[in-house]
TORNU-982907 format. One record per residue (C-alpha): x, y, z; residue number from 1; residue in one letter. Coordinates in steps of 0.2 Angstrom, whole numbers, plus 5000, padded with zeros to 4 digits. Example, Ala and Ser with C-alpha at 12.3 -4.5 7.8 and 13.67 -1.06 7.14 Angstrom:
residues 2
<r u="5062" v="4978" w="5039" num="1" residuo="A"/>
<r u="5068" v="4995" w="5036" num="2" residuo="S"/>
***
This chain:
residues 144
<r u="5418" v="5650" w="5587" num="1" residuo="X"/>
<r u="5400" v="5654" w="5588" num="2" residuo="X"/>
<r u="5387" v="5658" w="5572" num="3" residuo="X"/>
<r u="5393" v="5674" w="5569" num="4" residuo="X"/>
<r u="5409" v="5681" w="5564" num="5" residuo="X"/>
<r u="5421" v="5685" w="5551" num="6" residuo="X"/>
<r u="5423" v="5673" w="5538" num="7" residuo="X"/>
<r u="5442" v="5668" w="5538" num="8" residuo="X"/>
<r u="5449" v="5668" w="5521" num="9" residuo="X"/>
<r u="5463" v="5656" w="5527" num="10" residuo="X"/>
<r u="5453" v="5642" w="5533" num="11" residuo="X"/>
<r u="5456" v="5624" w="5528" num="12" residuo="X"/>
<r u="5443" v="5625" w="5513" num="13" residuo="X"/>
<r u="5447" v="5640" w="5508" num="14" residuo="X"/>
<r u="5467" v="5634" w="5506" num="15" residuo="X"/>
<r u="5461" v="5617" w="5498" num="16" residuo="X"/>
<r u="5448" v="5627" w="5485" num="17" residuo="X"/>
<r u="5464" v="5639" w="5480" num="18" residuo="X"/>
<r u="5475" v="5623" w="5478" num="19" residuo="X"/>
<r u="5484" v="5626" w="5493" num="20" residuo="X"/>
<r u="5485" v="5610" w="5501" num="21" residuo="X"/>
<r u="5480" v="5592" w="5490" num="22" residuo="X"/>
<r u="5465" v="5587" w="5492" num="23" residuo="X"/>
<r u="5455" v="5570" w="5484" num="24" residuo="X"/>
<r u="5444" v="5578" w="5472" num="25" residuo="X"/>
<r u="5430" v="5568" w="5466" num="26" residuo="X"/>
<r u="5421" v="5585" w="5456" num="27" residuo="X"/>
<r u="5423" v="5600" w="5453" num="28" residuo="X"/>
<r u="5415" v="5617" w="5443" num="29" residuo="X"/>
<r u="5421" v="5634" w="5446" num="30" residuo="X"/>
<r u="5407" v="5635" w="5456" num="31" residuo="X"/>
<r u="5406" v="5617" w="5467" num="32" residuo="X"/>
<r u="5421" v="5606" w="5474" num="33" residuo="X"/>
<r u="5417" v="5588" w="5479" num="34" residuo="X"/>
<r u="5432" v="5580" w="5489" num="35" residuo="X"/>
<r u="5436" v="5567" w="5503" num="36" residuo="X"/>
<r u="5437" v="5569" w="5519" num="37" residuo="X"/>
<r u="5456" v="5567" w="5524" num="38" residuo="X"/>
<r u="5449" v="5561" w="5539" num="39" residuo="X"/>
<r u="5436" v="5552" w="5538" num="40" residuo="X"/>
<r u="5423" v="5541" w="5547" num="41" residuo="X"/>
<r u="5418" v="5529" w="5533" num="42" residuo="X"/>
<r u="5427" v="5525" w="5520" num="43" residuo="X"/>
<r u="5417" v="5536" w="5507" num="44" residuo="X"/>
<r u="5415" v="5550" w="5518" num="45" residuo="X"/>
<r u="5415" v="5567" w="5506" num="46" residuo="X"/>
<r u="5413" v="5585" w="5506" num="47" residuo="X"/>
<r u="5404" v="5598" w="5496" num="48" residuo="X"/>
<r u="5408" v="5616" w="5497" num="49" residuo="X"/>
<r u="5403" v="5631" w="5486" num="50" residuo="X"/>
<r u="5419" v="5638" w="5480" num="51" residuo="X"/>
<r u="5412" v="5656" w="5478" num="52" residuo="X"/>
<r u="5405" v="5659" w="5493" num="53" residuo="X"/>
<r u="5409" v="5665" w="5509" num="54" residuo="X"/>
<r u="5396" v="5660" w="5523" num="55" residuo="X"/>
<r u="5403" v="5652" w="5536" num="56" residuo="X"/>
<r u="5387" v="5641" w="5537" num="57" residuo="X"/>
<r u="5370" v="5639" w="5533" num="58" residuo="X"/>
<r u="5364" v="5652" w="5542" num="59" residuo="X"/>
<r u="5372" v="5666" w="5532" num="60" residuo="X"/>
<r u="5373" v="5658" w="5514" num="61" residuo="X"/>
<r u="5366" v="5666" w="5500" num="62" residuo="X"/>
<r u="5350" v="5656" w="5492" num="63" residuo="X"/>
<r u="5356" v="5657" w="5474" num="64" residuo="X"/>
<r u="5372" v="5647" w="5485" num="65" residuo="X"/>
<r u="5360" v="5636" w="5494" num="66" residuo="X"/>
<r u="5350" v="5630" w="5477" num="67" residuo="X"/>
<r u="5369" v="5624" w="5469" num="68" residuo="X"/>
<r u="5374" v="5618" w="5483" num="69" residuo="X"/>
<r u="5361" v="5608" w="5487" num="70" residuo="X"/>
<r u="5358" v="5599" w="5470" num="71" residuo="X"/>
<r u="5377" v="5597" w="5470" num="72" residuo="X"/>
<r u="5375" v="5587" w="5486" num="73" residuo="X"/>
<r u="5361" v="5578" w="5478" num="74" residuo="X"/>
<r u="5372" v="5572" w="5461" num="75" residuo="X"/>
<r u="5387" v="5568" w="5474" num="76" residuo="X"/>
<r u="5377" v="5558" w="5486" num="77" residuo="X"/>
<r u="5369" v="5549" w="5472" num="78" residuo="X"/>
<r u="5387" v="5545" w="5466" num="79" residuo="X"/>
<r u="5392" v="5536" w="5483" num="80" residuo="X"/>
<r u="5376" v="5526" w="5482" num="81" residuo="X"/>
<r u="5379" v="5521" w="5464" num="82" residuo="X"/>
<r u="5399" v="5516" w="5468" num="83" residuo="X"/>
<r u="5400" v="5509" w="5484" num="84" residuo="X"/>
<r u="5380" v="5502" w="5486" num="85" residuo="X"/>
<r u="5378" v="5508" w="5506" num="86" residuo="X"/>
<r u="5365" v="5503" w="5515" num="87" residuo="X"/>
<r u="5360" v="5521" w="5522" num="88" residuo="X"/>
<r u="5368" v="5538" w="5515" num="89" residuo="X"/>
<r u="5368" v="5551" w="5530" num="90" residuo="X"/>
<r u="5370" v="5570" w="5525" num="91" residuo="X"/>
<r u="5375" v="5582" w="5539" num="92" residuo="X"/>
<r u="5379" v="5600" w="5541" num="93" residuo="X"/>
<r u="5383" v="5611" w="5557" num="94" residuo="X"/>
<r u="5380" v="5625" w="5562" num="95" residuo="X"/>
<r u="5393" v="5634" w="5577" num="96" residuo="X"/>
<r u="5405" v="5622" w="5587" num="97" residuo="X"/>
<r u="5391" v="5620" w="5600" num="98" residuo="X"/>
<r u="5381" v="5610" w="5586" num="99" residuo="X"/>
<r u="5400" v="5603" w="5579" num="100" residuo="X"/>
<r u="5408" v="5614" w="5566" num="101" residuo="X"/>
<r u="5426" v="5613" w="5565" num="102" residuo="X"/>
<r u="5429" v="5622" w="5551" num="103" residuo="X"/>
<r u="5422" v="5639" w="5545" num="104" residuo="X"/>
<r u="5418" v="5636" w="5527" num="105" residuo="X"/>
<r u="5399" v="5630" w="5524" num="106" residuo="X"/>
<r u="5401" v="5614" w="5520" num="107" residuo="X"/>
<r u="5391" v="5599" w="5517" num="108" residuo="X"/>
<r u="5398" v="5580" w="5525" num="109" residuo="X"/>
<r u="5392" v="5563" w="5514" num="110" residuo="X"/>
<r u="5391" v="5549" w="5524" num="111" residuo="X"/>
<r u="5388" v="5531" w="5516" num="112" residuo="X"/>
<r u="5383" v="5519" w="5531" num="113" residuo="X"/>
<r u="5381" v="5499" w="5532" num="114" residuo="X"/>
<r u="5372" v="5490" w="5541" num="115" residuo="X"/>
<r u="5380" v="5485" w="5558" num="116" residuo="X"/>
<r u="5396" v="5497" w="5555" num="117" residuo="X"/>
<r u="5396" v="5511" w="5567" num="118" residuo="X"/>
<r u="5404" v="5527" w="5561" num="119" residuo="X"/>
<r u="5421" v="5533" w="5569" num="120" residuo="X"/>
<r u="5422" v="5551" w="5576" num="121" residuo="X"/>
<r u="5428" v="5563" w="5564" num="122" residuo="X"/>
<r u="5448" v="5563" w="5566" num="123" residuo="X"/>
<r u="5449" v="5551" w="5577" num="124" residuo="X"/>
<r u="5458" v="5538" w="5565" num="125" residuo="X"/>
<r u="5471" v="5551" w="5561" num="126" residuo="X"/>
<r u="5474" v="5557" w="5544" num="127" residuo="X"/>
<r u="5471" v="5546" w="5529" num="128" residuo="X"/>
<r u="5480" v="5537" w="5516" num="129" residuo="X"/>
<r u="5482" v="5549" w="5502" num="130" residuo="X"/>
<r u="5481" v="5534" w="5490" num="131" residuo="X"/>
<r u="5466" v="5528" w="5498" num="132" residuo="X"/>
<r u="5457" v="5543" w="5497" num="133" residuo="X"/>
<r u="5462" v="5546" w="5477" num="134" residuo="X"/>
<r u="5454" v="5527" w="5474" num="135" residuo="X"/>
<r u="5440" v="5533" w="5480" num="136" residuo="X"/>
<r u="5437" v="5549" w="5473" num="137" residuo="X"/>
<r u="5438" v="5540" w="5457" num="138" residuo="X"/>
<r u="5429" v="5526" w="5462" num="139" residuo="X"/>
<r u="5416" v="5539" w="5465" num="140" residuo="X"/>
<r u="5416" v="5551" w="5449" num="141" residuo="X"/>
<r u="5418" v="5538" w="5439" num="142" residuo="X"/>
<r u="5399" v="5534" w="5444" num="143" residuo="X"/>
<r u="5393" v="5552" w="5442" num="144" residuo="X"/>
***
C-alpha cells in the first residue's frame, strides 16, 4: 500500500481495539491502547495506537491525535525503562510499506535495547507465547 488510501476498518488494530482478537494489554483509556507486540523483536516490544482515530499514519493524523498520542508513548516508554531497565529504548513509526508499515492503523512501536543484543526482524520469530506476552504486559503497567 502507499501513503494514501482508505483507511480499512478491518485491519489488525482495528479488530484488536474492538476486542476482536486477544491482545496483551499493558494500558488502556477510551482514547489510548498500550499492548505487546504478538510478534515481537525484543522481549518488551509494545504498541501504542489511538483508539479513535482513523489515519492510517502520521501523515494524516489529526494534532489533537498526535498531542495524546505522543505523551501516551512517552508514559509507555518510560514504563519499559522503569520494569525491564534497557540500555537504550528505540521508538519507531512508519510511514507507507516502502518506509515499513505493515499494518494500516497509526501506530507507534517501543523497543527496549541492550547492549550487545541485536534486535530480531519483526515476525520473524513466529507468533509469541500468549503467557509471555501477558507477563510482560503486567510486568510493564505495574511500573506505570
Amino acid at each position: 500500500m502507499s501513503l494514501d488510501g482508505a483507511y480499512d476498518p478491518d485491519n489488525i488494530i482495528a479488530r484488536i481495539i474492538r476486542g476482536d482478537l486477544p491482545s496483551a494489554k499493558v494500558f488502556e483509556t477510551d482514547r489510548i491502547l498500550a499492548f505487546m507486540d504478538a510478534y515481537p523483536q525484543v522481549k518488551g516490544h509494545t504498541l501504542v495506537v489511538h483508539k479513535a482515530s482513523r489515519a492510517r499514519n502520521l501523515l494524516d493524523a489529526e494534532p489533537e491525535v498526535l498531542d495524546e498520542l505522543i505523551l501516551a508513548v512517552q508514559r509507555i516508554g518510560r514504563a519499559v525503562k522503569s520494569a525491564l531497565k534497557p540500555d537504550g529504548i528505540v521508538v519507531t513509526q512508519f510511514n507507507g510499506e516502502t518506509a515499513g508499515q505493515t499494518i494500516y492503523h497509526l501506530h507507534f512501536h517501543i523497543l527496549p535495547r541492550y547492549a550487545g543484543q541485536a534486535p530480531g526482524r519483526h515476525a520473524s520469530g513466529g507468533m509469541c507465547d500468549m503467557e509471555e506476552l501477558n507477563r510482560t504486559a503486567k510486568l510493564i503497567a505495574s511500573a506505570l
